[in-house]
N, C-alpha and C positions, 0 to 999 in steps of 0.2 A: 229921400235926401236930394239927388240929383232930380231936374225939371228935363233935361237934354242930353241924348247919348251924347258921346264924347265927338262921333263920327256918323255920318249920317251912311252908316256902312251898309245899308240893304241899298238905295242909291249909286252909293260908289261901285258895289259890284253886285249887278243885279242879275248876271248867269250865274254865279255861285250859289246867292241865296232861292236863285230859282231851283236850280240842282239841290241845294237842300231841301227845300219845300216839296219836290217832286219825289226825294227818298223819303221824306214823311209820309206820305200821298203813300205811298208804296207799301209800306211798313201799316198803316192805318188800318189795313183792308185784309189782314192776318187773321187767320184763328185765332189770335189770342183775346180776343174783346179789348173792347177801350178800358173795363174798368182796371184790368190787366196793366195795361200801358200806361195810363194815368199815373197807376198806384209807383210805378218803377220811375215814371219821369218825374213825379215830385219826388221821389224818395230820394230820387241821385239829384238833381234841383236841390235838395236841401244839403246833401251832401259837398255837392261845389258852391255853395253861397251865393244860388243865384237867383236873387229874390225877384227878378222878373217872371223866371221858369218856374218859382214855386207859385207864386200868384197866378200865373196862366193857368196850370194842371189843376190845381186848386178847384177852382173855378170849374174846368172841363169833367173834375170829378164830382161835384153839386149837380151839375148838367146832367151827369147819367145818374143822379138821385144816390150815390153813395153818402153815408153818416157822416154829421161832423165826428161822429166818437171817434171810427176807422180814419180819416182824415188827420186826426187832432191826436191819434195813437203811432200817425206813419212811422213819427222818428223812434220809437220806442218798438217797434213792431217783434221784436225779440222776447221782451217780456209780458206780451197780450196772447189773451186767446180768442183774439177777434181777426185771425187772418189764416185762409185755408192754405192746405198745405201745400199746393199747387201756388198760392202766392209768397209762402215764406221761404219758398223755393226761388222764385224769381228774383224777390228783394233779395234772397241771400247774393246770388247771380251779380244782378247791379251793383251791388256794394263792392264785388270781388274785382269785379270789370273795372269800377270807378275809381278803388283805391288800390291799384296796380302797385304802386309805389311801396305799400304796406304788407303786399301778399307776394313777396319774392318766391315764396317759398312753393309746393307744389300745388294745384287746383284740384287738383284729383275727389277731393270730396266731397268739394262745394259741386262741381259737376256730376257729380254721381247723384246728387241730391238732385239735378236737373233732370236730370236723365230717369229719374222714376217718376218724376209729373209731366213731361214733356216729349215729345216726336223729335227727332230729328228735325223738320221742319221748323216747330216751334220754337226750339233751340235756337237754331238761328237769325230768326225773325226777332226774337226776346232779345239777340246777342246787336243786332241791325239796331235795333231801339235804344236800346241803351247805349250804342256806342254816338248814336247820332243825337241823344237828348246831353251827353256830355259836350257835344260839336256845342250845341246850340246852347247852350251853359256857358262854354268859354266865351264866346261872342259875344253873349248877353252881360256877361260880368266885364270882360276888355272893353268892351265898347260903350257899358255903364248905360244899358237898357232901363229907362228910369217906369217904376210900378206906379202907375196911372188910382190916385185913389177914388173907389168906388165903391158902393154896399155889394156884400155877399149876398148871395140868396141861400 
């Protein structure tokens, strides 16, 4: 829809978005694999409506050779049995983190369900990720990040 963000906000503040970039950089280099991270940053990307972040991950997950099926299943991933349970865990995870607003109520199970596919460490690497693919969601959608069209692979 849009040809031009609204702000040409990586310019305007380019210590911020360098400190983002460097906490991605950071978070990248996890145990968790990328197909992990992908699957969690489209999933909350599709969550917040933010069609630049869902294009990008999209994309980063055809790169590490993941299905369109599992891709083309994310937003439904509840009802498939195309997602192990070490990632039904995770997306459960993101969803709880991203729609805060929704889950007043106690976390206690959604993290217990973490806590039996995940470390410590992992935890909050997962928790790093997805708090920072929501950063980069709001920015992308405020700032009206316009999705550049080009063929999939």
């Amino acid at each position: 829809m849009n040809q031009h963000p609204r702000l040409p906000w990586i310019e305007i503040a380019p210590k911020s978005y360098q400190a983002m970039a460097a906490t991605g950089a950071s978070i990248a280099v996890s145990s968790l694999g990328p197909i992990l991270m992908e699957l969690v940053k489209t999933r909350v990307s599709q969550l917040n409506g933010c069609a630049f972040c869902v294009d990008l991950h999209v994309r980063d997950l055809r790169k590490h050779e993941e299905t369109w099926q599992r891709i083309n299943s994310l937003s439904t991933w509840r009802e498939t049995g195309l997602y192990s349970a070490r990632e039904r865990a995770a997306l459960n995870w993101a969803e709880t983190m991203t729609r805060m607003v929704e889950y007043h109520g106690c976390r206690d199970t959604d993290f217990e369900l973490l806590k039996a596919q995940f470390s410590d460490q992992e935890i909050v690497e997962l928790s790093w990720c997805i708090a920072q693919i929501n950063a980069w969601n709001r920015m992308a959608v405020g700032m009206a990040a316009p999705v550049q069209e080009r063929a999939l692979v």
